[in-house]
C-alpha positions as CSV (number, residue, x, y, z in Angstrom):
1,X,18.0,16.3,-5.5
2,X,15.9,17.6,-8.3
3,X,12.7,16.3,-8.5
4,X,12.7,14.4,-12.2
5,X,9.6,15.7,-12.5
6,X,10.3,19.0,-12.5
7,X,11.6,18.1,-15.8
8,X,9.2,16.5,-17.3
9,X,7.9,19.1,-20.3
10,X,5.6,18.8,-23.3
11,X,7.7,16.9,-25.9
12,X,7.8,14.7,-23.8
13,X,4.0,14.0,-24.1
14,X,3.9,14.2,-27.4
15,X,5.0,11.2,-28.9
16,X,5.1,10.3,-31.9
17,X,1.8,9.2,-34.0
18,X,-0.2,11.6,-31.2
19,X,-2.0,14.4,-32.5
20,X,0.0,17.0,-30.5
21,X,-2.1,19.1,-28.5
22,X,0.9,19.3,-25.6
23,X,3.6,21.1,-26.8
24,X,3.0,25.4,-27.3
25,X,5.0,25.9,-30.6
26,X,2.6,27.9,-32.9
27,X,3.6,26.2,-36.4
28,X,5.5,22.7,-37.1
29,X,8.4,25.1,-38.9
30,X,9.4,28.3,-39.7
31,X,8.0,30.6,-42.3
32,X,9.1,30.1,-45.9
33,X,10.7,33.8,-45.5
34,X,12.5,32.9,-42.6
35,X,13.5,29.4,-43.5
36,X,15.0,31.1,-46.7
37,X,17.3,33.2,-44.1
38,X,18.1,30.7,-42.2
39,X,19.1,28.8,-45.7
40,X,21.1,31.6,-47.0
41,X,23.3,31.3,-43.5
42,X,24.4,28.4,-44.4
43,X,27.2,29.2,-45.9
44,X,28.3,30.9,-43.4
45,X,28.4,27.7,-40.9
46,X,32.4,26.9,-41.7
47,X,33.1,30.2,-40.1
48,X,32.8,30.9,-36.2
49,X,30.3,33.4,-35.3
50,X,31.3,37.0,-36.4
51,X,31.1,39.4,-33.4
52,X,29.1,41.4,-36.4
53,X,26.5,39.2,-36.6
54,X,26.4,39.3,-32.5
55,X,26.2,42.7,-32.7
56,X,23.7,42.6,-35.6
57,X,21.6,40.8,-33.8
58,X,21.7,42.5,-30.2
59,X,20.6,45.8,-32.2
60,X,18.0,44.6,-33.6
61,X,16.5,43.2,-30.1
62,X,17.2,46.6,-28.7
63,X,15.3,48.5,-31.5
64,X,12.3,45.9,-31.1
65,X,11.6,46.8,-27.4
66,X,13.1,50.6,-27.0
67,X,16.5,49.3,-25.2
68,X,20.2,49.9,-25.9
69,X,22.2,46.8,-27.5
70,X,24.6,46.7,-23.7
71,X,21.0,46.0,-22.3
72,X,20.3,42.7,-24.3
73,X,22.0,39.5,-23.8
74,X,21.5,37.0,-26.6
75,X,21.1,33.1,-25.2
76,X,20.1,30.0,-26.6
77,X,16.6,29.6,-26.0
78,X,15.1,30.6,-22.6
79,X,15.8,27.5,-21.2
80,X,19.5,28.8,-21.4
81,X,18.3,32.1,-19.8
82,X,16.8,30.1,-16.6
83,X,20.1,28.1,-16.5
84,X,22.2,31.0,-15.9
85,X,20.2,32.5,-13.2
86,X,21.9,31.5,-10.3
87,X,25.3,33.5,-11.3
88,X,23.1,36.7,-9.4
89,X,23.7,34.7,-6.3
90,X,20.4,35.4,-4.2
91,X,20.0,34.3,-1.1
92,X,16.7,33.3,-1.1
93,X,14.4,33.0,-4.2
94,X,10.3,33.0,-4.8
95,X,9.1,31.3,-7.8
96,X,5.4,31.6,-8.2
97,X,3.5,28.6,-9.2
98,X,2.3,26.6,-10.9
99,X,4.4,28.4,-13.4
100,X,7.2,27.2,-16.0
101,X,9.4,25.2,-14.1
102,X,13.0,25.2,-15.6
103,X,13.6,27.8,-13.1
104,X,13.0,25.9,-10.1
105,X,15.0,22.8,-11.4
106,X,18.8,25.5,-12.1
107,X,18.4,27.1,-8.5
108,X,17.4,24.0,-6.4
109,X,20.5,22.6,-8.5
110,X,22.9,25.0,-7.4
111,X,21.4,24.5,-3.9
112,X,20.0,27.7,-3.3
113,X,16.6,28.0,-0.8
114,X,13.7,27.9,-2.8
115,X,9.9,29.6,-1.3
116,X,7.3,28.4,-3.6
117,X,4.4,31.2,-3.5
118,X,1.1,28.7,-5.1
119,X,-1.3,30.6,-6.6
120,X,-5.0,29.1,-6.5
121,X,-8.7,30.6,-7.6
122,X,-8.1,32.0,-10.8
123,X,-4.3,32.2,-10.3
124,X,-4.0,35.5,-10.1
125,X,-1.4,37.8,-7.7
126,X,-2.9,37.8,-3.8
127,X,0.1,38.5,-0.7
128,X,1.2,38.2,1.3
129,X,5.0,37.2,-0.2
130,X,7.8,36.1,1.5
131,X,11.0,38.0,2.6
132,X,13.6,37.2,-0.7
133,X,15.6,39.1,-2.9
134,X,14.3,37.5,-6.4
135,X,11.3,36.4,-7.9
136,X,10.9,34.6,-10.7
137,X,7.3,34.7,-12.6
138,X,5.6,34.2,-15.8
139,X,3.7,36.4,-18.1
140,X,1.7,35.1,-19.3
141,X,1.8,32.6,-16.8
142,X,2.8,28.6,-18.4
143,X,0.5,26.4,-17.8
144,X,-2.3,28.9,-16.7
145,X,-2.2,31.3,-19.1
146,X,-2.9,34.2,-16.6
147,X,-1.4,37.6,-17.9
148,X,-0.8,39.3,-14.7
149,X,-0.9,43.8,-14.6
150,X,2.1,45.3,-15.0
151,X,1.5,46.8,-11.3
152,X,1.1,43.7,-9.5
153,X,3.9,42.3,-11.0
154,X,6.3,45.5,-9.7
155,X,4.8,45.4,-6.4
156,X,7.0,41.7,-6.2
157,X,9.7,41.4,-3.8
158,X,13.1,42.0,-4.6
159,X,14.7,41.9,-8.1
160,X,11.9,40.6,-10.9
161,X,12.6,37.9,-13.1
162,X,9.7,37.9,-15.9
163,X,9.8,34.7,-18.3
164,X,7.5,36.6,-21.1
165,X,8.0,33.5,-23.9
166,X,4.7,33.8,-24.7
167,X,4.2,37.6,-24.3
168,X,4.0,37.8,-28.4
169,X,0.9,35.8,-28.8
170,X,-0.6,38.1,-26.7
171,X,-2.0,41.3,-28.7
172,X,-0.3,45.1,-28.2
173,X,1.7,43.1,-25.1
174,X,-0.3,45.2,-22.6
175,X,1.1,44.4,-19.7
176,X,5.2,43.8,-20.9
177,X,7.6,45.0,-18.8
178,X,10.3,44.4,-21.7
179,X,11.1,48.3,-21.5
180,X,11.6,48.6,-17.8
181,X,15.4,49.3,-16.8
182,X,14.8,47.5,-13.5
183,X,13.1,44.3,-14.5
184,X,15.0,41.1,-16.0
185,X,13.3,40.4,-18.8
186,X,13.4,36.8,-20.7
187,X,12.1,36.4,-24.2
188,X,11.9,33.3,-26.6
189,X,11.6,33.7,-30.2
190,X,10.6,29.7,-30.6
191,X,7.1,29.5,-29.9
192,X,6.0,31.8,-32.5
193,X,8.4,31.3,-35.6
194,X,8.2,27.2,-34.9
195,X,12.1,27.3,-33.6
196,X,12.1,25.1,-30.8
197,X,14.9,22.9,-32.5
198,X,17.0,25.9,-33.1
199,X,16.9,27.3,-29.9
200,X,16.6,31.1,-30.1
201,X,15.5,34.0,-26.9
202,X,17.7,36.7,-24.6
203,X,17.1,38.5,-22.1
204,X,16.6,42.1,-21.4
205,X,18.0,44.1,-18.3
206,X,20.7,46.3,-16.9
207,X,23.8,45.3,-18.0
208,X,25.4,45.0,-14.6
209,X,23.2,42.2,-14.0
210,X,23.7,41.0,-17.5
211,X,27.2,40.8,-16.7
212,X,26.8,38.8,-14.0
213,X,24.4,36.2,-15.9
214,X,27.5,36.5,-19.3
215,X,30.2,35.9,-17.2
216,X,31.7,32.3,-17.8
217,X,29.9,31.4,-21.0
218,X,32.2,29.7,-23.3
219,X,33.2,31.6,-26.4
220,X,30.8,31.8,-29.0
221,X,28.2,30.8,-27.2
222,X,25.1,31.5,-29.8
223,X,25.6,29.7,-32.8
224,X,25.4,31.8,-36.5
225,X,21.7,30.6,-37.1
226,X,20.3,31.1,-34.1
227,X,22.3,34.9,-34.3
228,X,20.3,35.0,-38.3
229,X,17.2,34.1,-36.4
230,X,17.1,36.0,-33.8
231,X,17.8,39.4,-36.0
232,X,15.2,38.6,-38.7
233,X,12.5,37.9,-36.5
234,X,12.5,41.1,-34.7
235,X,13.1,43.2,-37.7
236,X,9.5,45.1,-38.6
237,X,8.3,43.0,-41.4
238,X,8.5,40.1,-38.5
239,X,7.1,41.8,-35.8
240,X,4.3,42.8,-38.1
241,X,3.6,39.3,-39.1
242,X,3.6,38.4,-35.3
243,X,1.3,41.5,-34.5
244,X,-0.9,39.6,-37.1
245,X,-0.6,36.4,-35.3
246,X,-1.4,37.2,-31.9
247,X,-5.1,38.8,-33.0
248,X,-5.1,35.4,-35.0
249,X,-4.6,33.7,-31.7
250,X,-6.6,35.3,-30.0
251,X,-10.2,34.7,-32.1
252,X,-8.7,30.6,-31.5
253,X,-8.6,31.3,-28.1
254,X,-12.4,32.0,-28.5
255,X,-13.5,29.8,-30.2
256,X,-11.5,27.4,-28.0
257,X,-13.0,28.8,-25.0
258,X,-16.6,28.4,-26.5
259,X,-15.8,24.7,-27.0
260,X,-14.8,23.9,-23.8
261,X,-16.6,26.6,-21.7
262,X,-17.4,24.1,-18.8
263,X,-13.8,22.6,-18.3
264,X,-11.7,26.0,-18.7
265,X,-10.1,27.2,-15.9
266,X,-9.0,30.9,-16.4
267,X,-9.7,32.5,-20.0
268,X,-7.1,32.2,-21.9
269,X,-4.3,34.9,-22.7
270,X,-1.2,32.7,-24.9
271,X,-2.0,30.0,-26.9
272,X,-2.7,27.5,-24.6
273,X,-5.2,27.2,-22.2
274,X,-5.2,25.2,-18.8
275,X,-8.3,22.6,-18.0
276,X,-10.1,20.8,-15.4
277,X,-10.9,17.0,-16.6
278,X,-11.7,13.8,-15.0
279,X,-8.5,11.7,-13.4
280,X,-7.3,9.5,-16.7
281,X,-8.5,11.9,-19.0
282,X,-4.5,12.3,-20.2
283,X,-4.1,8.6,-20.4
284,X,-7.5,8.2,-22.4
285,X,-6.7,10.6,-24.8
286,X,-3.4,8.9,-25.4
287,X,-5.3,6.0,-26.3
288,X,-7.0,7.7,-28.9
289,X,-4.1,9.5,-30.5
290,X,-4.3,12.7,-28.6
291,X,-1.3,14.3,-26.6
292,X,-2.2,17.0,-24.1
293,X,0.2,18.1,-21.2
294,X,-0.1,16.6,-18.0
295,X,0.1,18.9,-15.0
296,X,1.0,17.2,-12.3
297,X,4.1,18.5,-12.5
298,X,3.9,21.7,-12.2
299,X,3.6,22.4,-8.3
300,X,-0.5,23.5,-7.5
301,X,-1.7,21.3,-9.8
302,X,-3.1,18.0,-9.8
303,X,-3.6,15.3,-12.5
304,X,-7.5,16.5,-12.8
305,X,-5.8,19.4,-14.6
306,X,-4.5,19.3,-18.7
307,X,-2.9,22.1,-20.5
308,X,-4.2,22.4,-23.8
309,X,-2.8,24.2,-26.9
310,X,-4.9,26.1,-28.9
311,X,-4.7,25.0,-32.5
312,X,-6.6,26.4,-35.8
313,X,-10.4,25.7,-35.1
314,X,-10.6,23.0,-37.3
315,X,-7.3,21.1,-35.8
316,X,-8.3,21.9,-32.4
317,X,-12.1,20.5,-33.1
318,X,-10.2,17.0,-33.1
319,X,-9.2,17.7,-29.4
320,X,-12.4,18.5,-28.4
321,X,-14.8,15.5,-29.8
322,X,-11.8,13.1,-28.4
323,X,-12.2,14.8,-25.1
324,X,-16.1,14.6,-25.0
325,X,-16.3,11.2,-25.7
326,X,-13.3,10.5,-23.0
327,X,-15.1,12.7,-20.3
328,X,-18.0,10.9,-21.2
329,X,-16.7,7.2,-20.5
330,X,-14.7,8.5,-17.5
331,X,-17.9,10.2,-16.1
């Protein structure tokens, strides 16, 4: 049986009438541009999908990262993409945590081993790593925000499964291995265009294993907005504006790790960033309107540990003087 909390994700946290510090959507909607696309399709909505707008749309992925369109597979947000894992049939999988764990929840479902590899310190890559033929990992890593090298990430047994949802808010994407033939690749598009109700990502890899992942999909399986969505936002005007917003992310990472210099664990490389607090601290800052994402969840962690995200400086100085005052009264 899967463990319900394996489930348990930031939305969840954030209810409503909370300032939401818990979930890692950059903006509350989409760009006026984009939202003016996304309008324009709906006209289109009485029709099915067009295999042109499929196609469209799997071009334009393939000119954003350097790939041929047979080497992207379009999907329905990443959580899709996790979902559909277990059609490469491995034996044995290692899923490195505390990590994302969406993953953990479709193969333990389909009842194949798991071998948790738990990362402590400063999270980062250490061996030794079990025999298995697929591991699944983050970069950068959900909740920790470690960006792990390129290198250490190859050096990984058996075939590679890289979630990189938030590799965008990280500037130049250093350490992507979105161009690598031999890597599976998953992207979302819904943190950084504030899609998360629309449901937008794909994957990237060889398009054997593709294959395998496409095969028993119904038909149509990705809806005429999310195919819009997906094709504007990784058209160069787009990626230009999300070039702009990782360095914007980045000086709020600063300033976010200035604030809370003394509780952050690892500095931060998405936009979120993973603390150390008192036990309570999440329930306390409930009480004072403030939703952060619990951690206990995620295997490694503990409920001493909140993931925060990072917010404008002036939205996330509302996080911070809640959570003095709350380690103050829990001290």
């Amino acid at each position: 049986m899967t463990s319900p909390d394996l489930r348990h994700h930031g939305d969840v946290d954030a209810a409503p009438g909370l300032a939401d510090f818990a979930v890692n959507v950059r903006v509350p909607h989409p760009p006026r541009w984009l939202r003016d696309r996304l309008a324009a399709a709906l006209d289109d909505l009485g029709r099915y999908p067009s295999k042109q707008a499929e196609e469209r749309a799997r071009e334009a992925v393939a000119r954003r990262h350097g790939r041929s369109p047979d080497e992207v597979l379009l999907l329905n947000g990443a959580a899709e993409g996790f979902a559909l894992l277990p059609k490469l049939s491995p034996r044995r999988v290692a899923i490195v945590h505390p990590g994302f764990t969406e993953p953990e929840v479709a193969f333990r479902d389909a009842g194949i081993p798991i071998h948790h590899v738990l990362l402590g310190g400063d999270f980062t890559l250490n061996g030794p790593f079990p025999d298995v033929d697929l591991t699944v990992i983050g970069n950068p890593t959900n909740p920790t925000s470690v960006l792990h090298s390129r290198d250490a990430l190859k050096a990984l047994p058996g075939k590679l499964v890289v979630d990189e949802a938030f590799m965008d808010a990280v500037p130049g994407e250093p350490e992507s291995l979105a161009h690598d033939p031999d890597v599976l690749v998953l992207r979302s598009l819904t943190k950084t265009w504030g899609l998360a109700g629309l449901r937008a990502g794909y994957f990237l890899g060889d398009p054997d294993t593709l294959a395998k992942l496409a095969h028993g999909r119904p038909h149509w399986p990705v809806g005429s907005l999310t195919l819009e969505a997906i094709t504007a936002c990784c058209e160069p005007e787009a990626l230009e504006q999300s070039a702009r917003f990782a360095l914007q992310a980045q000086e709020h990472a600063a300033y976010a790790l200035e604030q809370l210099q003394d509780l952050v664990v690892v500095a931060p490389n998405g936009p979120f960033v993973l603390v150390r607090v008192s036990r309570g601290a999440h329930e306390a800052l409930r009480h004072k309107g403030i939703a952060a994402r619990r951690c206990d969840t995620f295997p490694g962690l503990d409920d001493t540990y909140l993931r925060v995200a990072i917010r404008p400086p002036e939205e996330f100085a509302v996080f911070v003087d809640a959570l003095r005052v709350v380690m103050e009264e829990l001290a």
